[in-house]
N, C-alpha and C positions, 0 to 999 in steps of 0.2 A: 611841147609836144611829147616829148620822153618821158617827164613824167605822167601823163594822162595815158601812153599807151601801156606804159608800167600798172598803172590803175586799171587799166581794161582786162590786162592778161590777166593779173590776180583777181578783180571782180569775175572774168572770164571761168578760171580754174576753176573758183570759187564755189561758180555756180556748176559747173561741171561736176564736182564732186561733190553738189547736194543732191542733183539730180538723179549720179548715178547709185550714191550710196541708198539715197532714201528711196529710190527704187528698188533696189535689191534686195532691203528690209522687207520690205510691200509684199516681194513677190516671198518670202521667206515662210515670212505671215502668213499669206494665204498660204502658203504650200503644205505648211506642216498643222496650222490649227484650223483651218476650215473657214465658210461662212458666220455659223453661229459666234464661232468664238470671235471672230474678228468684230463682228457687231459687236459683240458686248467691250469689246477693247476702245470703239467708237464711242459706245454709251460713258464709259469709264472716264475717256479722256477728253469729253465734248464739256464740260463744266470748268474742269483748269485751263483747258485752251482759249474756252469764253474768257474766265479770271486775267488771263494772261494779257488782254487784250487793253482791260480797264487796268488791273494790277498793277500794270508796266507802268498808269500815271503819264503814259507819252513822256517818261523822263530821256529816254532816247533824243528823241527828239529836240525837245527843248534844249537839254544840253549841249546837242550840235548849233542849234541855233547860238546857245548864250558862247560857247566856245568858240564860234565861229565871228562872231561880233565883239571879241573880245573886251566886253566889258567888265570882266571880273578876272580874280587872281582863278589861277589851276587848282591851286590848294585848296583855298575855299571852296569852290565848286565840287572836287573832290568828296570835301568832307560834307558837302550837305546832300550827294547823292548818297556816301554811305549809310547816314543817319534816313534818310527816305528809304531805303533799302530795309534797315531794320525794321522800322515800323510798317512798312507795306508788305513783307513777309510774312508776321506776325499774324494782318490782318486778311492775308491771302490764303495762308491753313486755314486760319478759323470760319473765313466764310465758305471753303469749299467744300471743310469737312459737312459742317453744316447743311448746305445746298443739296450733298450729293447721298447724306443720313434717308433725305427724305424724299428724292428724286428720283435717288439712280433705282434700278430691279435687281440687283445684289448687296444692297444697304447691310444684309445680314453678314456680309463679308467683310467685316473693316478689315482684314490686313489688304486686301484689294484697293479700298477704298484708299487707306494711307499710300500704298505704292503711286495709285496714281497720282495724286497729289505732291509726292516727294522731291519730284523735280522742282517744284516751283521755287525754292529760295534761289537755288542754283543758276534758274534760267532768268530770274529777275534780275540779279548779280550779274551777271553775264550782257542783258538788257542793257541796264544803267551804264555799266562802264563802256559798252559798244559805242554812244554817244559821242564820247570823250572821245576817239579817235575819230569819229568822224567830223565830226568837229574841228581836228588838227588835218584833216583830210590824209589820215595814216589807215589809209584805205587797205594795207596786208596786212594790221592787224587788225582790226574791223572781220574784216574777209577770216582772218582764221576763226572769229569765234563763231562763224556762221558756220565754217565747214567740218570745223573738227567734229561736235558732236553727234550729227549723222553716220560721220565716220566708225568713231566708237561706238555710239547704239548699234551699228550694224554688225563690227564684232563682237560684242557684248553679244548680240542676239544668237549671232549662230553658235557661240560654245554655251550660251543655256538653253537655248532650243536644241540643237543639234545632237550637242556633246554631253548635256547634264538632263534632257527631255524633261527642262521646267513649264513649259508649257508657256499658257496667260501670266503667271507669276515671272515666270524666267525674261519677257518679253520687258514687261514694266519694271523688271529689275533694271535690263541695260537703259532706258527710258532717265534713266538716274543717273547713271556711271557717263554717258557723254556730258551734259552740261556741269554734272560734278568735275570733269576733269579741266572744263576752260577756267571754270571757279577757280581749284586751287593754283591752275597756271598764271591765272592774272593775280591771285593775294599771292603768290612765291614774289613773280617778278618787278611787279609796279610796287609793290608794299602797298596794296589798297584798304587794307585794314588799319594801320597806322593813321588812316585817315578819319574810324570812328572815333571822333571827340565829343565829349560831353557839351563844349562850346556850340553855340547853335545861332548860326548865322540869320536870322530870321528874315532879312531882304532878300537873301540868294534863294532859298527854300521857298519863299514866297514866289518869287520869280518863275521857277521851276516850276513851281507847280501850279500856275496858274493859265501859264501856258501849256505845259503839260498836260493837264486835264482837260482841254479843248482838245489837245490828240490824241488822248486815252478813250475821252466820251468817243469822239470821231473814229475811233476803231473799235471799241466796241460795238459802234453800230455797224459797221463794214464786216466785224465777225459773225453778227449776231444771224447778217445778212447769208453767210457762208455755212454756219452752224445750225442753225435753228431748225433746218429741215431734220438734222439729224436727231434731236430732242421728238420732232414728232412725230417722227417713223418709230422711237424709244417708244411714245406714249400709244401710238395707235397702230403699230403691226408689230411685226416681229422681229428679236436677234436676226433671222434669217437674212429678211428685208433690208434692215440695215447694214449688213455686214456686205452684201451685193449691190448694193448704195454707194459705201467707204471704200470700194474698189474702183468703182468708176469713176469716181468721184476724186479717189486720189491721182489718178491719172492728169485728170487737168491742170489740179496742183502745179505739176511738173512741168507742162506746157507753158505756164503764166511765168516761168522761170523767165523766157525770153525775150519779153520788154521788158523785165527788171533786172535787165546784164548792165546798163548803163542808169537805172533809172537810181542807184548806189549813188555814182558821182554824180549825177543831175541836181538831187536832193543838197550832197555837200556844196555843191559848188552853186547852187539857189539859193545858200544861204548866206554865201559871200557875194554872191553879185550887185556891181555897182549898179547897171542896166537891166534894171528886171523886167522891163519889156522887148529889150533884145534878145535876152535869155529866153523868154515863154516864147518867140519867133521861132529860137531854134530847138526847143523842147517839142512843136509842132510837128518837125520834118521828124524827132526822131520818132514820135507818137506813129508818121507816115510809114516810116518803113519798118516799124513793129508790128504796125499793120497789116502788112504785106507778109512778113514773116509769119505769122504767130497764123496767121490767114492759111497760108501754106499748108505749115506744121495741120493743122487744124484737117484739111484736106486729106492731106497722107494717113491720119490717124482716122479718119470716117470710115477713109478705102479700108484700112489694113484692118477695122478694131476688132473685129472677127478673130485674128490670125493673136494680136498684139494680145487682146484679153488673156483668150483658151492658154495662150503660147506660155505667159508668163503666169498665170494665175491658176490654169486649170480649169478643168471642164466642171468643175463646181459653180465657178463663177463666170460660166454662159451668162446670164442673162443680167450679167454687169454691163455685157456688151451694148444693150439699147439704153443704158443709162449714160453711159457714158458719150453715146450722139446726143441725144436728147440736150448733154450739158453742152457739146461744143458750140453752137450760135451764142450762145451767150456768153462763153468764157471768149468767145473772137469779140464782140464790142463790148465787153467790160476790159479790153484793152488800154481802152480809151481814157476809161480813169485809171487804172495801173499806172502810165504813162504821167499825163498831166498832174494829178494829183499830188506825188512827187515836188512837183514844182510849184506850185502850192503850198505843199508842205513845209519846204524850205525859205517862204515869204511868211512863212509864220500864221497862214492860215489855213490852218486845217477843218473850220469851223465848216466852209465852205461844202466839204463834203457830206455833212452829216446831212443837209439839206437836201440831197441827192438821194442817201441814204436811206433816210429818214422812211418818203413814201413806199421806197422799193422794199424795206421791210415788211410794212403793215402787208403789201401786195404777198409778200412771201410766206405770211401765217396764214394770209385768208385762202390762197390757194394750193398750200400744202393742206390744209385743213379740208377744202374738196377734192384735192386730187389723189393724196394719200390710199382715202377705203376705195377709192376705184382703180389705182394701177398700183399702188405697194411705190417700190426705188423708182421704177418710171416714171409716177406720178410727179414726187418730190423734183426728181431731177427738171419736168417739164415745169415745174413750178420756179424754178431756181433758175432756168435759162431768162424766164421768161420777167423776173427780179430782175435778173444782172441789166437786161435789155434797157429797161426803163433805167433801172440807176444810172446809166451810163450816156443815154440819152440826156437825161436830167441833168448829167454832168456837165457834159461838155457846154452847155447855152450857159451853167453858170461859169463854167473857165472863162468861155469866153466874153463874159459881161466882165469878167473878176479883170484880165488882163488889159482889157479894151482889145482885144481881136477880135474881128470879124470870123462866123463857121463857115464861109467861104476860102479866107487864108489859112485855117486850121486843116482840115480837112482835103483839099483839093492840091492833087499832086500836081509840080511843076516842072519843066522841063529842066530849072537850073537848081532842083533840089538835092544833087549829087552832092553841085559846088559848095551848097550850103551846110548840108551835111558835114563836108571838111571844114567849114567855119565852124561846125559848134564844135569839132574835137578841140579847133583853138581857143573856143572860148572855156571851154570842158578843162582845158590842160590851165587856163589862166590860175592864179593860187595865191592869197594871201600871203 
């Protein structure tokens, strides 16, 4: 039990300090550069953040999985994530710069263009090795490399915005300086470069990425799902629109923090469990009171979004306020995969979601695509609750066929679901 409550604090902080750092960015942003420019910050950075999704290769992932199942040396593993790292960096500039030559509306800008892309080897780097602790379920250093970088982008931001008035440029500079700083912290202390060898394990690599790439494709469609609105607000209205979009829009961001306070160890500890049908029982209850929570929050934030918007963003971005309800129905039952999924993920099938995914896509172009020229950010946003809805629906019948649960024991609160809850921290705290 001490060590899983130890893992909750640091998960806890964790998130605490992404939430509040990357909101302070948020409001920074809008405070000082406006609408317009923030949409274009959204246009700029909606192509790497796609990339990032498939980039990454789900080697995250896998590598907890393979770490976690210990059937390979450290070392070895080690050296075949560095060697994927090089070559997935390589081919992460080339196709962004590319994509975004011909996409983005300031293509005539490449130093723009290069900053935004810049992060990418660093956040890859940072990706890959994330794995590896979670994997050893060294869940505070996992957690730092989620938290620091918000950290730093957000002082980065304020002494080039604030103190040097770089404006767009100064913004995408700190966008660099956080995940550059976890980089050089993990090659100082683990010696993780010492691990590019020429030698090239071809089972482990193979391993990796082939299950990796069933969690790379499976988030990429999960972003494509979250992102895509933003691409066509790029092609069929305006910076303005978008930039009053990415405000409300980032807000929910922050909210979905809260069933992913635990869904960290769910995931490690899913992928050691001997009992994966006892584990997905009490993944259920925690799915329950995420629901109730995230339910809440959801509530508080409809009452207040009036006050929360103006308050922290500015009367510029009024009319983030009706995007930003628009999106809560759907960010409260896309819970539901948040949660589950997780536990999924950590039984090594992540395939499962894309299935889910998959329709709530197509649903998401065809009705961004009519609702766009008739309401601009409202539009998108009704279109994107109305995605999560179905994806989520779609989800859960397949969790539950994947686990053999009944959506009656999923879903339906019990009276001894307290007690049970204090069973999964035991099964939560249990540890290879």
């Amino acid at each position: 039990m001490k060590k899983f409550l130890n893992d909750s604090i640091s998960v806890g902080l964790s998130k605490v300090l992404i939430i509040v750092f990357g909101l302070a960015t948020s409001i920074m942003t809008a405070r000082v550069l406006g609408p317009e420019k923030n949409g274009l910050i959204a246009a700029l950075l909606v192509y790497p953040n796609i990339f990032m999704s498939f980039g990454s290769l789900g080697i995250r992932q896998s590598t907890t999985y393979l770490v976690g199942q210990k059937k390979y040396n450290d070392q070895e593993i080690k050296n075949s994530i560095t060697q994927i790292w090089l070559f997935s960096t390589i081919l992460g500039i080339t196709i962004c710069m590319l994509i975004m030559v011909n996409f983005i509306a300031v293509k005539h800008n490449v130093f723009l263009l290069v900053l935004a892309i810049s992060p990418i080897p660093f956040k890859l780097f940072n990706t890959y090795n994330s794995g590896f602790f979670l994997g050893k379920n060294r869940i505070k250093e996992f957690n730092r490399i989620n938290w620091v970088p918000p950290v730093s982008i957000f002082c980065a931001t304020a002494i080039f915005l604030l103190m040097f008035d770089l404006s767009l440029e100064g913004y995408l500079f700190a966008l660099i300086i956080g995940p550059l700083g976890v980089s050089i912290f993990l090659m100082s202390r683990d010696n993780l470069l010492y691990y590019l060898k020429l030698k090239i394990n071809v089972k482990i690599i193979s391993k990796l990425m082939s299950l990796g790439l069933i969690y790379a494709f499976a988030l990429l469609i999960i972003n494509l799902n979250y992102k895509f609105d933003i691409i066509m607000l790029q092609k069929m209205s305006s910076m303005y629109e978008l930039g009053i979009y990415s405000k409300g829009a980032n807000i929910t961001q922050f909210l979905w923090q809260i069933p992913m306070l635990l869904s960290t160890i769910v995931f490690a500890r899913s992928a050691i469990s001997k009992n994966g049908r006892e584990f997905s029982v009490k993944v259920a209850i925690l799915l329950r009171f995420s629901f109730v929570f995230i339910t809440i929050g959801s509530v508080i934030l409809w009452i207040l979004s009036d006050y929360i918007i103006i308050g922290m963003f500015g009367i510029e971005f009024s009319e983030s306020v009706s995007v930003l309800n628009y999106l809560l129905p759907g960010v409260v039952l896309l819970t539901i995969y948040k949660v589950m999924n997780m536990d999924l993920a950590g039984k090594g099938k992540p395939w499962i979601s894309i299935i889910a995914m998959v329709p709530a896509l197509i649903l998401n172009i065809v009705l961004n695509y009519y609702y766009i020229p008739l309401y601009g950010a409202d539009g998108s946003a009704i279109a994107s609750t109305i995605s999560y809805s179905v994806a989520a629906i779609i989800f859960l019948f397949l969790y539950s066929y994947a686990v053999k649960m009944p959506l009656r024991e999923i879903i339906m609160y019990k009276k001894n679901d307290l007690i049970l809850f204090k069973q999964l921290f035991k099964i939560l705290t249990k540890s290879k």
